[in-house]
N, CA, C and O atoms as a GROMACS GRO file, in nm:
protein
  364
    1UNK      N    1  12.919  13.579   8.938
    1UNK     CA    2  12.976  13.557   9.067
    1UNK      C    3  13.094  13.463   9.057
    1UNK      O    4  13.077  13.364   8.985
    2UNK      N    5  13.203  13.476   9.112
    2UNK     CA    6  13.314  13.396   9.109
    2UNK      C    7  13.338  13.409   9.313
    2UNK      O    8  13.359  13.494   9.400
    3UNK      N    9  13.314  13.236   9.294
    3UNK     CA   10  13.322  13.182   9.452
    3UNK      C   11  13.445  13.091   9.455
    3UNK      O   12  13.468  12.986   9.396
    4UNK      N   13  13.522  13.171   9.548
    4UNK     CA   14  13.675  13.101   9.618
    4UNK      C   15  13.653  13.099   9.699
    4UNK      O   16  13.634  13.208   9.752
    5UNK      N   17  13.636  12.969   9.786
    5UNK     CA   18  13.619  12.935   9.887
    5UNK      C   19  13.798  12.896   9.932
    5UNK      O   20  13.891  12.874   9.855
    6UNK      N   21  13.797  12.900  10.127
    6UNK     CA   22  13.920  12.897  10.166
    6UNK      C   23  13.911  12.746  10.177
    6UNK      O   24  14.022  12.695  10.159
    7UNK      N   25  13.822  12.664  10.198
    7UNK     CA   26  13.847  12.528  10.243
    7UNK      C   27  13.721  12.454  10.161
    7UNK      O   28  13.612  12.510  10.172
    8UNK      N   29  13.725  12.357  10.096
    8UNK     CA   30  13.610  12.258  10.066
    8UNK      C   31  13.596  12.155  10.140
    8UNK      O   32  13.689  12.105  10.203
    9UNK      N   33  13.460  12.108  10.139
    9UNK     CA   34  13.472  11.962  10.224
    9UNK      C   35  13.357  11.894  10.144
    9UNK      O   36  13.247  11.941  10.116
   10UNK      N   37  13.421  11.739  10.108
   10UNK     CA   38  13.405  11.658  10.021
   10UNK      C   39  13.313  11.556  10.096
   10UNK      O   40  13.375  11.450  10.107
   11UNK      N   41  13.197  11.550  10.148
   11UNK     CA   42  13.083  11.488  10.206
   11UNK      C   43  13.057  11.364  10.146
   11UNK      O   44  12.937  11.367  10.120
   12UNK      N   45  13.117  11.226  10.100
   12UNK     CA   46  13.027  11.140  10.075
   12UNK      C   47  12.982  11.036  10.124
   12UNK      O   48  13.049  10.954  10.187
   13UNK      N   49  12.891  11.030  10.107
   13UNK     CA   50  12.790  10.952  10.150
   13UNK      C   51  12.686  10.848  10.054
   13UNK      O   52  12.695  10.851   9.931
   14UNK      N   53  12.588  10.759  10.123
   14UNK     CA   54  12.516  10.678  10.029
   14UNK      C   55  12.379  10.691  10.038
   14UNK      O   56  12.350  10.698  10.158
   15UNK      N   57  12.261  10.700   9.955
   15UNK     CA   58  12.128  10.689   9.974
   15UNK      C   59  12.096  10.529   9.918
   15UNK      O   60  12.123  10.460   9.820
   16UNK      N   61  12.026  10.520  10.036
   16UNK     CA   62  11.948  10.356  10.005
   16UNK      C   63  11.862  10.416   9.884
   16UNK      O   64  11.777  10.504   9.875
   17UNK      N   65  11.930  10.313   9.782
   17UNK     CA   66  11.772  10.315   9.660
   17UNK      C   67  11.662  10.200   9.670
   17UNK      O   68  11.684  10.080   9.684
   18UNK      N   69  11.585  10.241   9.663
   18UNK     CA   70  11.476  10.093   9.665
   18UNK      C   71  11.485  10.019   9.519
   18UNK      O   72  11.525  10.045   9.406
   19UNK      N   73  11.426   9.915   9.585
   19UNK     CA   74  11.453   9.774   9.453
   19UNK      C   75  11.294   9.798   9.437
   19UNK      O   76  11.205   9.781   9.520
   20UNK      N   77  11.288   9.842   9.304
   20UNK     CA   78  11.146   9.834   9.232
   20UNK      C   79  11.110   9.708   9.218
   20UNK      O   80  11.193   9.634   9.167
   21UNK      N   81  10.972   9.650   9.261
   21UNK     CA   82  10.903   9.525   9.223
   21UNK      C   83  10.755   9.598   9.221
   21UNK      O   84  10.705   9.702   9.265
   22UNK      N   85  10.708   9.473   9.137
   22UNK     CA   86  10.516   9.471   9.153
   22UNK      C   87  10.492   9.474   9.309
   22UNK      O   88  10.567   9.395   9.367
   23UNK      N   89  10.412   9.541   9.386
   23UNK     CA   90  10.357   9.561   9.544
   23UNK      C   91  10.453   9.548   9.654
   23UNK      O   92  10.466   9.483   9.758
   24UNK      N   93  10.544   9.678   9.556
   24UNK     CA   94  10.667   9.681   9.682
   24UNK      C   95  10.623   9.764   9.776
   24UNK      O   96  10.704   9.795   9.863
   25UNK      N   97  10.462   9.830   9.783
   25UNK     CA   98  10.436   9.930   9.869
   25UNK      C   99  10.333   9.880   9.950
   25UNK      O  100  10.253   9.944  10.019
   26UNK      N  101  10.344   9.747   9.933
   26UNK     CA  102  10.273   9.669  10.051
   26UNK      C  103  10.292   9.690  10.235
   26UNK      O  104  10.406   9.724  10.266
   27UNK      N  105  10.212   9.677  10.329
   27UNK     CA  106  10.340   9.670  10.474
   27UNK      C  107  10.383   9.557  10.478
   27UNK      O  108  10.335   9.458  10.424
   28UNK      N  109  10.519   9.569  10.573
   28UNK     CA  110  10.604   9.461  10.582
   28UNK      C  111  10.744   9.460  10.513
   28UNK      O  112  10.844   9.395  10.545
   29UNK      N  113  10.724   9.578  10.378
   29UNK     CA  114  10.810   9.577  10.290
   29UNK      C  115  10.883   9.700  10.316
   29UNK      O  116  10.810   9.794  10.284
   30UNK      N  117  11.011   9.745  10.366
   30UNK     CA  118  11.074   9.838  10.376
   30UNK      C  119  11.234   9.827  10.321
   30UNK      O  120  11.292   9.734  10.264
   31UNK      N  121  11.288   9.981  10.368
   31UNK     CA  122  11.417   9.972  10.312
   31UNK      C  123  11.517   9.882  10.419
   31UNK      O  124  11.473   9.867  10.533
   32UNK      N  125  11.600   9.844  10.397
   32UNK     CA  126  11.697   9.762  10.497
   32UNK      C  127  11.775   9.873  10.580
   32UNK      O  128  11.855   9.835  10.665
   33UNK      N  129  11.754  10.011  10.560
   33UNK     CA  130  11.813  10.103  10.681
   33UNK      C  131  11.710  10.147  10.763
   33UNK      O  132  11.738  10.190  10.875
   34UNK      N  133  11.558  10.142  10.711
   34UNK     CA  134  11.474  10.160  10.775
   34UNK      C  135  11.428  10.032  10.861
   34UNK      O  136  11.363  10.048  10.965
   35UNK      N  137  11.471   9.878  10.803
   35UNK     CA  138  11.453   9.770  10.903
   35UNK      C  139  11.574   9.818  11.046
   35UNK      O  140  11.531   9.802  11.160
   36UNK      N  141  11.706   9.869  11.028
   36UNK     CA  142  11.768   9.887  11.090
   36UNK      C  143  11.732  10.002  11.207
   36UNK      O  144  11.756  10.008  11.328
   37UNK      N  145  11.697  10.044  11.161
   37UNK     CA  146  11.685  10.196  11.258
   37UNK      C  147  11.527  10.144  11.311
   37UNK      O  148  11.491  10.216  11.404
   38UNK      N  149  11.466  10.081  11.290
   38UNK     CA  150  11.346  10.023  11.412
   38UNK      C  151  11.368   9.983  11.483
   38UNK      O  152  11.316   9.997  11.594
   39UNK      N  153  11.510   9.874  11.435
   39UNK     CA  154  11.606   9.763  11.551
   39UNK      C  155  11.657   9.849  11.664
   39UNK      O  156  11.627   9.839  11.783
   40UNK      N  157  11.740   9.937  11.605
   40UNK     CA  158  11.825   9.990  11.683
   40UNK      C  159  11.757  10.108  11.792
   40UNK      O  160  11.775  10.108  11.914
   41UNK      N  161  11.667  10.219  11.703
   41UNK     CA  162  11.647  10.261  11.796
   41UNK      C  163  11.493  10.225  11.872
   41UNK      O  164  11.457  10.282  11.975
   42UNK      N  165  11.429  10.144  11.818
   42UNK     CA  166  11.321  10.112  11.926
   42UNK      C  167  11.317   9.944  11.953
   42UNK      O  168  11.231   9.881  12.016
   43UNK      N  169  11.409   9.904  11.900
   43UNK     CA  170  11.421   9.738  11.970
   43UNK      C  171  11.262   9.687  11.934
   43UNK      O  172  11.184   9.624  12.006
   44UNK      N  173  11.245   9.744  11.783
   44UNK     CA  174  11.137   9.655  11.718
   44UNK      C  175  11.213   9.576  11.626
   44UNK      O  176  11.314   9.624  11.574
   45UNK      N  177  11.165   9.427  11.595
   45UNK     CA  178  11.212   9.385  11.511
   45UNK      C  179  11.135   9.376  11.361
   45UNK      O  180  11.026   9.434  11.369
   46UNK      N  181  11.156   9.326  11.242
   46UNK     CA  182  11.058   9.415  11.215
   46UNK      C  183  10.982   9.276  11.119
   46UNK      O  184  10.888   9.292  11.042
   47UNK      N  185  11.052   9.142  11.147
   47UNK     CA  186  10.970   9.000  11.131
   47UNK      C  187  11.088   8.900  11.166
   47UNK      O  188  11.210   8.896  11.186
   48UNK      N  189  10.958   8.809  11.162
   48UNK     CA  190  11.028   8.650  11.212
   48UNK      C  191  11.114   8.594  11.117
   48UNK      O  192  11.220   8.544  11.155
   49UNK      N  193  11.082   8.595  10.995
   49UNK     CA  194  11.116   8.597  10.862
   49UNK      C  195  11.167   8.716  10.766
   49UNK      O  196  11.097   8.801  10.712
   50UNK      N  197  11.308   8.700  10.759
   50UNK     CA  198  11.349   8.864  10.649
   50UNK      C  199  11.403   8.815  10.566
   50UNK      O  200  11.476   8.717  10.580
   51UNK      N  201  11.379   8.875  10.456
   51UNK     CA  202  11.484   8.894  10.326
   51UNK      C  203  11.556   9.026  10.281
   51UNK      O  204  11.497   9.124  10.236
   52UNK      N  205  11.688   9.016  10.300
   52UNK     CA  206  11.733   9.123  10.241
   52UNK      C  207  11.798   9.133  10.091
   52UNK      O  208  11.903   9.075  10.062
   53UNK      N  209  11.750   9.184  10.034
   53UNK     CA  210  11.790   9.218   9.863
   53UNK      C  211  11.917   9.324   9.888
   53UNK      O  212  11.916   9.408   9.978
   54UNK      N  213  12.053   9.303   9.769
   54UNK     CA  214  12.148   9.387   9.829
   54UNK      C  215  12.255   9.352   9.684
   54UNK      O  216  12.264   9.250   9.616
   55UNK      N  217  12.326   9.485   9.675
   55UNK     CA  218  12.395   9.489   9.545
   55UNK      C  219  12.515   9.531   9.595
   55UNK      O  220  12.601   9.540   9.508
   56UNK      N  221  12.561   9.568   9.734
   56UNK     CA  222  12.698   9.604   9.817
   56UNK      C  223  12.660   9.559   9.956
   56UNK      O  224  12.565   9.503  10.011
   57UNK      N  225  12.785   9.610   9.987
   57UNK     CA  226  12.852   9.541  10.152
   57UNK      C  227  12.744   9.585  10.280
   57UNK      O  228  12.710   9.534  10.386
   58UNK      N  229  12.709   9.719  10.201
   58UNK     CA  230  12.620   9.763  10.342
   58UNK      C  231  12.516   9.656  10.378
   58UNK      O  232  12.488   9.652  10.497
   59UNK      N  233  12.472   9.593  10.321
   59UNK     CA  234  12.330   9.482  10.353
   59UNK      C  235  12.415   9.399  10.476
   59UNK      O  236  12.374   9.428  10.589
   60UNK      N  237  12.510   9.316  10.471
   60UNK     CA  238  12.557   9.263  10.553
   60UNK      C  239  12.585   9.323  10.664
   60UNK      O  240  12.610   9.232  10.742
   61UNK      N  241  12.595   9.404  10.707
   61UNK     CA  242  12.558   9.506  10.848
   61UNK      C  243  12.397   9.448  10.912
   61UNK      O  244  12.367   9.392  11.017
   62UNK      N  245  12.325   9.488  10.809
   62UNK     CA  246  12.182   9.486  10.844
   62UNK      C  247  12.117   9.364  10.886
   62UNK      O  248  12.059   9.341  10.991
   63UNK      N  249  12.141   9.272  10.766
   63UNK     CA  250  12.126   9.148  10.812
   63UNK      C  251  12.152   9.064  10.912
   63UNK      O  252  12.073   8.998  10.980
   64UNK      N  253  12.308   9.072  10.919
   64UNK     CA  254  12.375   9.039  11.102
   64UNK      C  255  12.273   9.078  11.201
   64UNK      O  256  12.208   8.999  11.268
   65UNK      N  257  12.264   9.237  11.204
   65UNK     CA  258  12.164   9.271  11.314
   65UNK      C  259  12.031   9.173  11.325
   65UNK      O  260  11.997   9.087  11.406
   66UNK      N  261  11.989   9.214  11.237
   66UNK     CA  262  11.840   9.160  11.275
   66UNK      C  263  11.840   8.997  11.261
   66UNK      O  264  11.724   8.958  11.271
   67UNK      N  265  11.934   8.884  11.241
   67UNK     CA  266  11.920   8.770  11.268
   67UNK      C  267  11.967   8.762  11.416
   67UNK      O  268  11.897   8.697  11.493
   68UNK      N  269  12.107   8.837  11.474
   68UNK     CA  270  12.113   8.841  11.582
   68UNK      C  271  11.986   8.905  11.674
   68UNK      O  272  11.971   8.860  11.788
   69UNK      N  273  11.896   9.008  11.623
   69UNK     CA  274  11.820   8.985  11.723
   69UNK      C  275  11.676   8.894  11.668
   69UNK      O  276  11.567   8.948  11.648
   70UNK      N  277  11.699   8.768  11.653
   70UNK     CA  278  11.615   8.634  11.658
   70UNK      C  279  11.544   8.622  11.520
   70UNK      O  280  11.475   8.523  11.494
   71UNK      N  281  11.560   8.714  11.441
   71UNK     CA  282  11.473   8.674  11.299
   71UNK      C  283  11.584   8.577  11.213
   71UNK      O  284  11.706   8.570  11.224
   72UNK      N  285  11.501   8.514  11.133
   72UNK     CA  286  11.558   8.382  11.028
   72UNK      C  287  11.568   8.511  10.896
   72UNK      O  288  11.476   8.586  10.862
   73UNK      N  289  11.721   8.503  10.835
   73UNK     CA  290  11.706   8.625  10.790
   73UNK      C  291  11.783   8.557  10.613
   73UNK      O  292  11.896   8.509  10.605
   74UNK      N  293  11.710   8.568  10.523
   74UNK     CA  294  11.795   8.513  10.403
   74UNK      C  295  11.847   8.674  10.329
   74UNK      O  296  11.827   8.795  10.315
   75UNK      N  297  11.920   8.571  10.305
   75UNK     CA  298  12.023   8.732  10.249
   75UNK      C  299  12.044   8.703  10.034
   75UNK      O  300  12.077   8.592   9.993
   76UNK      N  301  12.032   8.760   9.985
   76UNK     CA  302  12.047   8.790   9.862
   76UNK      C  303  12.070   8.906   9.808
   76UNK      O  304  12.000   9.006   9.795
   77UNK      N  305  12.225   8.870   9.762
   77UNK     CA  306  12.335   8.960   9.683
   77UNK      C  307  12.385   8.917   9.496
   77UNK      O  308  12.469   8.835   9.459
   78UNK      N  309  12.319   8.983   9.434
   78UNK     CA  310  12.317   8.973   9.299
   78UNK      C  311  12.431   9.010   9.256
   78UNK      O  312  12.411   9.050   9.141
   79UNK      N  313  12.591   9.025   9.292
   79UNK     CA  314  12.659   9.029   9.233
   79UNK      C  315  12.725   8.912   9.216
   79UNK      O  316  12.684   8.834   9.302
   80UNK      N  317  12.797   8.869   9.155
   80UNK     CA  318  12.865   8.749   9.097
   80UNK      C  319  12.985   8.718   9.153
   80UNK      O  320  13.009   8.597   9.147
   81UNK      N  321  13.082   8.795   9.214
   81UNK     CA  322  13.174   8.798   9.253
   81UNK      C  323  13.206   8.933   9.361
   81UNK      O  324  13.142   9.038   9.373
   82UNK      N  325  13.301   8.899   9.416
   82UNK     CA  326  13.350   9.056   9.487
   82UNK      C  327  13.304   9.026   9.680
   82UNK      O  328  13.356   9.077   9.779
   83UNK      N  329  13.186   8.923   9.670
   83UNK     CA  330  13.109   8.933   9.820
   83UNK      C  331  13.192   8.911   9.905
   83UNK      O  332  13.299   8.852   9.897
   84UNK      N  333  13.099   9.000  10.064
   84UNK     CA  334  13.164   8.926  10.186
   84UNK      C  335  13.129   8.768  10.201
   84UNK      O  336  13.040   8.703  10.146
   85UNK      N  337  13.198   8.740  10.263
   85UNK     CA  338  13.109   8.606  10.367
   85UNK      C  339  13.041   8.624  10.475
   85UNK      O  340  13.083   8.654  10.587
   86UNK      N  341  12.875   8.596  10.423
   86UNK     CA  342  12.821   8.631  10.534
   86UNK      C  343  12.820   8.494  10.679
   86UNK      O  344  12.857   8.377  10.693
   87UNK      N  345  12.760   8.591  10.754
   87UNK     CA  346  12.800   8.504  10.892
   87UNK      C  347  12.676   8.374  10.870
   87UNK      O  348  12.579   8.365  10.795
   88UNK      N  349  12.731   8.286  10.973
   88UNK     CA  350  12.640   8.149  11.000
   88UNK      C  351  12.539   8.176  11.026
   88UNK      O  352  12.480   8.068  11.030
   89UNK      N  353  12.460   8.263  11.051
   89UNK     CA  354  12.318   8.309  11.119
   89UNK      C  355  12.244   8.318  10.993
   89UNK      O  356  12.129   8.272  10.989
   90UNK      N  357  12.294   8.369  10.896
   90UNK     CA  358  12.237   8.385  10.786
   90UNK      C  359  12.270   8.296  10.632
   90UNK      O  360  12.378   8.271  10.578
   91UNK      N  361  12.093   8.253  10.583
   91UNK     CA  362  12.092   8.213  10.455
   91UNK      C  363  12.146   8.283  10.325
   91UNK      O  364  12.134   8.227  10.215
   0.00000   0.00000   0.00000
């Protein structure tokens, strides 16, 4: 089969990978788009206390949210260089 297409379209996008640890399949423990999308669409928060683990920019989206809505939220980004500045709300 030889496929010529008239138009391509170049889709990219990102999948959250999870950060492997010992009893990461505990509750309480989720992905940071899945903390997001509880926020957003059911205005659950999803603790008083968060940590977000994060190796790019997208975490800082997430984090903002959910300290703005009232959680104490520490943020940890393992790269060395390159980061945003995150906002005053957050550790």
């Amino acid at each position: 089969w030889r496929v010529r297409p008239r138009r391509i379209v170049l889709a990219t996008g990102a999948i959250e990978r999870p950060l492997p640890f010992a009893n990461n399949d505990l509750p309480g423990i989720l992905s940071a788009d899945a903390a997001l999308a509880y926020l957003r669409r059911h205005a659950v928060l999803v603790g008083r206390r968060v940590v977000v683990a994060t190796n790019n920019d997208s975490a800082y989206e997430v984090a903002e949210a959910i300290a703005e809505a009232g959680a104490e939220v520490t943020l940890i980004d393992i790269r060395r260089d390159g980061m945003p500045a995150a906002p005053a709300t957050i550790r």
